[in-house]
C-alpha positions in Angstrom: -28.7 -181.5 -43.5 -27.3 -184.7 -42.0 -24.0 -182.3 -41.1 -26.0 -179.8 -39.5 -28.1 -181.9 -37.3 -24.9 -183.7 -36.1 -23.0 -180.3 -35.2 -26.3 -179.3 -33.5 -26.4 -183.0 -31.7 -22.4 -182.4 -30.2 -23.4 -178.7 -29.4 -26.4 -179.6 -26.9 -24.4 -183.2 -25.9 -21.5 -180.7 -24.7 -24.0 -177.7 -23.3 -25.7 -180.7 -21.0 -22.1 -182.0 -20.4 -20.7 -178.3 -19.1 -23.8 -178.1 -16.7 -23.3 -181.3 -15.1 -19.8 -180.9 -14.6 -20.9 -177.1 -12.8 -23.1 -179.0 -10.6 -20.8 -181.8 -9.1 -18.0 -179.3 -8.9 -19.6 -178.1 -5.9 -19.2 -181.9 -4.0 -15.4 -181.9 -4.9 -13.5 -183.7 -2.2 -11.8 -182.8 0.6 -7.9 -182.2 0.9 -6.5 -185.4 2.4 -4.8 -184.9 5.4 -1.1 -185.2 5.3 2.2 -186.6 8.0 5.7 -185.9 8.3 7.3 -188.9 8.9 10.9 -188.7 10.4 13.9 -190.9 9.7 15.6 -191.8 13.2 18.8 -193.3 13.8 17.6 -194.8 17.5 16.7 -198.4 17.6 12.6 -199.2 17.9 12.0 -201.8 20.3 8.4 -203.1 19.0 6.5 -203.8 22.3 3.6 -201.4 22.5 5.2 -198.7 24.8 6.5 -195.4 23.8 9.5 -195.9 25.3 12.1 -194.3 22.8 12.7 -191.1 22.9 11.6 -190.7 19.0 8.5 -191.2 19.7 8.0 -188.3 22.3 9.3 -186.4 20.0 7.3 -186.3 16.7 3.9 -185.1 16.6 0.7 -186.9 16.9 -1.2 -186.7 13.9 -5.0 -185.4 13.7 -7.6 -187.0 15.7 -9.8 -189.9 13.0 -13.1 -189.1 12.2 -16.3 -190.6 10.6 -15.1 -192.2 7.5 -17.3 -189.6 5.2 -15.9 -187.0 7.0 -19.5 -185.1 8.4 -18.7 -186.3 12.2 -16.2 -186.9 15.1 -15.7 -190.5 15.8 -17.6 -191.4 19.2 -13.8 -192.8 20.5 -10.3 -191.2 20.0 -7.6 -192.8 17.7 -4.4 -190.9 16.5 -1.3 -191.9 14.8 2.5 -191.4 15.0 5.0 -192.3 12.3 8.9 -192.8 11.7 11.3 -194.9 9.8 14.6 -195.9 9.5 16.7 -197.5 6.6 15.0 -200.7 7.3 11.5 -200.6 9.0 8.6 -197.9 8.6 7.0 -197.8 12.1 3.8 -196.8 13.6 2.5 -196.1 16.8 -1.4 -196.2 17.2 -2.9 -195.0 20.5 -6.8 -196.1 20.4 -9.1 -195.2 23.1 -11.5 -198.1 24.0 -13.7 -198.4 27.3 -14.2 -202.1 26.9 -11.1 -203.9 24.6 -12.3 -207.0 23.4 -11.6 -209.7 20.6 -12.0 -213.3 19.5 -10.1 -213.8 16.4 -6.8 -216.0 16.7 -6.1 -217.6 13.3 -4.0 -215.3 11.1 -5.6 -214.0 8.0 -9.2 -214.3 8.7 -11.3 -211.6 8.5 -10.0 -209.4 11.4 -12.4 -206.4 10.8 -15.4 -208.5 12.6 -13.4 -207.3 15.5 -12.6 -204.1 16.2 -9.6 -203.6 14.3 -6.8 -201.4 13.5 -6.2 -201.3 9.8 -3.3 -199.4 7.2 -3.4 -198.9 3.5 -0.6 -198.1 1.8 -0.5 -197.2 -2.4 3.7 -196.6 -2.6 3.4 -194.9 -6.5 -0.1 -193.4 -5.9 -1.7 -195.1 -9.6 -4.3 -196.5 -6.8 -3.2 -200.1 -8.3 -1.2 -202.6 -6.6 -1.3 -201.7 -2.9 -1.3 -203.2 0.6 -4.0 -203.7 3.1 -3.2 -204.7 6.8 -5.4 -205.4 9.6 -4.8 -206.1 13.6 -6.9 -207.1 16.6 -6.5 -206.5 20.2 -4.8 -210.0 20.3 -2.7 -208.7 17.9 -3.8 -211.1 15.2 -2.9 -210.1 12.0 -4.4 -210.2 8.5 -1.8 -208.4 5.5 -2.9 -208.9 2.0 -2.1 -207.5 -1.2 -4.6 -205.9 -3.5 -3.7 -205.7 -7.1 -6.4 -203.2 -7.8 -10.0 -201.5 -6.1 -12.4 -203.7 -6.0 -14.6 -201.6 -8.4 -12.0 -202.4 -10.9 -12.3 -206.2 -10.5 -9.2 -207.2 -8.5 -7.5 -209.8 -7.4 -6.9 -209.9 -4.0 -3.9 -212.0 -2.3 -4.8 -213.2 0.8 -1.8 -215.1 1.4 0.2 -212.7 0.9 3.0 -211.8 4.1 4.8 -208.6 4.8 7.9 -210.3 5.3 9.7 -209.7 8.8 6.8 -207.8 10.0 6.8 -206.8 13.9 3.7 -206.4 15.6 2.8 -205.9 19.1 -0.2 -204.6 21.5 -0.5 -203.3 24.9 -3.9 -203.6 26.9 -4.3 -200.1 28.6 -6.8 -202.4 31.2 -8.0 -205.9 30.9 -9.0 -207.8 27.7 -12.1 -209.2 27.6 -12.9 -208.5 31.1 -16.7 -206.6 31.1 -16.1 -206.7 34.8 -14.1 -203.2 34.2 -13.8 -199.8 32.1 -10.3 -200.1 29.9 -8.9 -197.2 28.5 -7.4 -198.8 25.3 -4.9 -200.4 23.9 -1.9 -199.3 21.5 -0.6 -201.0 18.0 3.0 -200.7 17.3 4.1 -202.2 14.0 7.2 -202.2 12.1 6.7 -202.7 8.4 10.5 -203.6 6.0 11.1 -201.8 3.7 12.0 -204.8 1.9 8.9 -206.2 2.0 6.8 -203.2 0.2 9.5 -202.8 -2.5 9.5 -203.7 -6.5 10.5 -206.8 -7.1 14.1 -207.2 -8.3 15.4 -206.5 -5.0 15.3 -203.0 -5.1 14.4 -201.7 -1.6 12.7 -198.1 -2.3 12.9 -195.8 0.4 10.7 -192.8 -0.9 13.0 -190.5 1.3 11.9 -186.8 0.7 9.2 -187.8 -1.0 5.4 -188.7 -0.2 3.2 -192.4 -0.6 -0.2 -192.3 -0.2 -1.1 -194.0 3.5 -4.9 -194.4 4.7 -5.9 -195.7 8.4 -8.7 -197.1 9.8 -10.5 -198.4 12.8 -14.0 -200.6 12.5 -15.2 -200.7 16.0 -19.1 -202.9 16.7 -21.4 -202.0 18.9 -21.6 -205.5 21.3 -23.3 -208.1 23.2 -22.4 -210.0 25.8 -23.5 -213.8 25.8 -22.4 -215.6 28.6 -20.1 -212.8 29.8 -18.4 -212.8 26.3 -18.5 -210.4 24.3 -19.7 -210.5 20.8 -20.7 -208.2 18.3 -24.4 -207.0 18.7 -27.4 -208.2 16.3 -30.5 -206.1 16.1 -34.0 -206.8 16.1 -34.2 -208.7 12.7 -31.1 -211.0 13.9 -28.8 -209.0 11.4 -25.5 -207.6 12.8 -25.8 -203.7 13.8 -24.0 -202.1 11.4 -19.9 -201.1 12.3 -18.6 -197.3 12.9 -15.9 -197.0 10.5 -13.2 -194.0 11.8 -9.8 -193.1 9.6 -7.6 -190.5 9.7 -8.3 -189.0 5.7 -11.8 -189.3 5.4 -13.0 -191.1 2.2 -16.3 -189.2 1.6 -17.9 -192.6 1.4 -17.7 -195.8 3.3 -15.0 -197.5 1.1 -11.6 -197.7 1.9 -11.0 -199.1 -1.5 -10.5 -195.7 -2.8 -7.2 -194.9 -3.1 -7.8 -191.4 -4.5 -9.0 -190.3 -1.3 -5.9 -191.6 1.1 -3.8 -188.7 2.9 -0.2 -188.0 1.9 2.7 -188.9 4.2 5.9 -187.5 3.6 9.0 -189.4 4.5 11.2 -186.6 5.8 15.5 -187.0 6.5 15.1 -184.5 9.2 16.1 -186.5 11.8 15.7 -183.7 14.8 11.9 -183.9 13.6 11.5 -180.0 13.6 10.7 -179.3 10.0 6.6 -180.9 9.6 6.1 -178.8 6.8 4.1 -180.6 3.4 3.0 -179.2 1.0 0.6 -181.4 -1.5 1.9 -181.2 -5.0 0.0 -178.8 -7.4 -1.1 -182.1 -9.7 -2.5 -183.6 -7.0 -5.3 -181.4 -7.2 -5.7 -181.8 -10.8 -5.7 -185.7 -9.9 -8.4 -185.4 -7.2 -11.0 -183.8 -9.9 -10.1 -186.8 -12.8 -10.7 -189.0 -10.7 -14.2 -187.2 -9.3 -14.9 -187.5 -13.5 -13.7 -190.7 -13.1 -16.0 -191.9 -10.8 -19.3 -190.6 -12.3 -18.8 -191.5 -15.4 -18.2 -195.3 -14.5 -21.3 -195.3 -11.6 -23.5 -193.9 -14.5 -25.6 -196.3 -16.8 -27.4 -192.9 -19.1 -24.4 -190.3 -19.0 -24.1 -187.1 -20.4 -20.9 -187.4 -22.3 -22.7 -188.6 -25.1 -22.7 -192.1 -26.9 -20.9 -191.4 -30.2 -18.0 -188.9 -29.0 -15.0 -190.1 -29.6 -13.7 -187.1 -27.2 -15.2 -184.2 -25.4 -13.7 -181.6 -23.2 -14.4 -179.1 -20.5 -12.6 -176.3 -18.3 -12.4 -176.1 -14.5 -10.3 -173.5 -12.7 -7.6 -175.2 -10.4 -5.7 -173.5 -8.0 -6.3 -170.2 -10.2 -5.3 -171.5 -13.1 -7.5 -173.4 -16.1 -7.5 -177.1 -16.6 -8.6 -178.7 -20.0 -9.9 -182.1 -19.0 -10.4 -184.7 -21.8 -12.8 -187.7 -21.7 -11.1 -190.1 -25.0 -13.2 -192.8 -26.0 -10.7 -195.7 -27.1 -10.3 -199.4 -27.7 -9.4 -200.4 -24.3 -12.5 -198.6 -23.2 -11.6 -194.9 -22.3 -9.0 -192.1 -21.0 -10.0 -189.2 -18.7 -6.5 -186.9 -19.4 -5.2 -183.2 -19.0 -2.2 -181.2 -19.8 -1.1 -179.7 -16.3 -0.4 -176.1 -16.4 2.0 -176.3 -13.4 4.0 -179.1 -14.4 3.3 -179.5 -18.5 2.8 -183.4 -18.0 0.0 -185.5 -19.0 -2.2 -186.8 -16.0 -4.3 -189.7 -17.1 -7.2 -191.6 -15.2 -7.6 -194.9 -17.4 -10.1 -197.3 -18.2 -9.5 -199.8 -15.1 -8.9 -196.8 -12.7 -5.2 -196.5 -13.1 -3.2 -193.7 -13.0 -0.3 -192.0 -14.8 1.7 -189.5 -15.3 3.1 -189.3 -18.9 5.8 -186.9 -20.0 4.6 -187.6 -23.9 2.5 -185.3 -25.0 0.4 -185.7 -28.9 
């Protein structure tokens, strides 16, 4: 009897379980957006200008947008990107009809500015990844993250990207209200030394892809005393800040990784070839990680209490993916066999990710 009522108990635990997983199939993410970045051989003079001939000739990539992705931001910020054997560079173009800032002292909290930020996850497990952050006075804030903060991280604050090259050009006045700007660009220059495994090892991901996110927090102001500041509402609170990137996240969090676009670090040095196409897994990845999600954000779930492993089908690019929720003493697995590849694509406990060519 006791048999019976248990088989009956895992049947309706995994009925409930298939219907959930039908209804939050149909909020799956979007595709991140991907970049060609190409190698140059022409020496990158990092002053804000566009003067090298490089940079005329790679694209622009798409216009940012809301940060959940349902609107167009209210300014304009695009992105280019190339790199060399030593630097990755970017060139960020930001339309702004009043530039303004206050924050001098590197390392403080630059997004209560507006601010120009990149995120970069070099292996993609959404662990152990790099945050940077600049002003219109150019006043930089780089830290390292050793994990989302939904994980419990620790975060690095004084953390440097060694031989980092920064600089900003004023398309009108700063802090002037007197005037309508246009802008201002960011050009940076980011070693590769400094984003490499330690050892010495400098890792150039050269026909290959890292996961990249940008952003820009702009504040609606105030001006006190002909200064600007940012603007406090009716209650005395600060209005709340327009967050715009270039891969939307879906929700307003950077800090996740899963969500960043894909930027493709190309040899093609005449800067002709901007073809990417996102790996088959990758798409397997996004939807562990959507399981991922709601099954850590939910206190009553429908995976059921005393299953040491459940599973469930979702078609993927046409063909049918076996995901596996593993209850374990570390907590738990969310893991699938790919059918394009054959390897084993794990979400773990604390959010990490890996790709396992051992199969039991």
């Amino acid at each position: 009897m006791e048999s019976t009522l248990y088989k009956n108990k895992k049947v309706v635990v995994f009925f409930l379980f298939a219907i959930y997983l039908g209804c939050i199939a149909i909020a799956a993410q979007d595709i991140p957006k991907t970049y060609v970045a190409h190698q140059t051989n022409e020496n990158i003079i990092v002053d804000g200008n566009m003067n090298e001939n490089v940079w005329n000739n790679v694209k622009w990539s798409q216009v940012f947008q809301d940060i959940e992705g349902d609107k167009p931001a209210k300014y304009e910020t695009r992105i280019k990107m190339v790199w060399d054997t030593t630097n990755l560079y970017f060139f960020t173009e930001i339309k702004e009809p009043h530039v303004w800032a206050t924050l001098k002292q590197k390392d403080t909290v630059i997004f209560y500015n507006n601010d120009f930020e990149i995120f970069i996850d070099p292996d993609g497990d959404t662990h152990n990844y790099y945050e940077l952050e600049v002003n219109a006075l150019n006043t930089i804030w780089d830290l390292y993250l050793s994990k989302p903060y939904r994980n419990g991280n620790q975060v690095l604050n004084d953390w440097d990207f060694k031989g980092l090259k920064s600089a900003v050009k004023i398309n009108g006045t700063l802090n002037n209200p007197e005037d309508i700007d246009e802008g201002w660009n960011v050009e940076i220059a980011i070693p590769w030394a400094s984003i490499s495994s330690s050892g010495g090892h400098i890792n150039i991901p050269k026909n290959d892809f890292w996961r990249i996110n940008f952003s820009r927090v702009n504040w609606d102001y105030d001006l006190i005393d002909n200064r600007y500041s940012r603007k406090k509402g009716p209650d005395d609170n600060y209005l709340k800040e327009y967050n715009w990137v270039w891969s939307p996240q879906g929700v307003i969090n950077m800090h996740e990784p899963e969500h960043w676009g894909y930027v493709y670090f190309s040899t093609d040095t005449s800067a002709k070839n901007n073809n990417f196409k996102i790996p088959e897994d990758q798409h397997i990845k996004w939807y562990l990680y959507q399981l991922y999600r709601d099954y850590r954000d939910q206190e009553n779930n429908v995976w059921g209490d005393n299953e040491n492993q459940l599973t469930t089908s979702k078609t993927i690019l046409g063909k049918s993916v076996n995901v596996i929720l593993e209850i374990n003493s570390f907590g738990f697995d969310i893991w699938t066999i790919s059918p394009f590849t054959g390897k084993k694509l794990i979400v773990h406990n604390d959010g990490k990710f890996e790709i396992s060519t051992k199969i039991r």
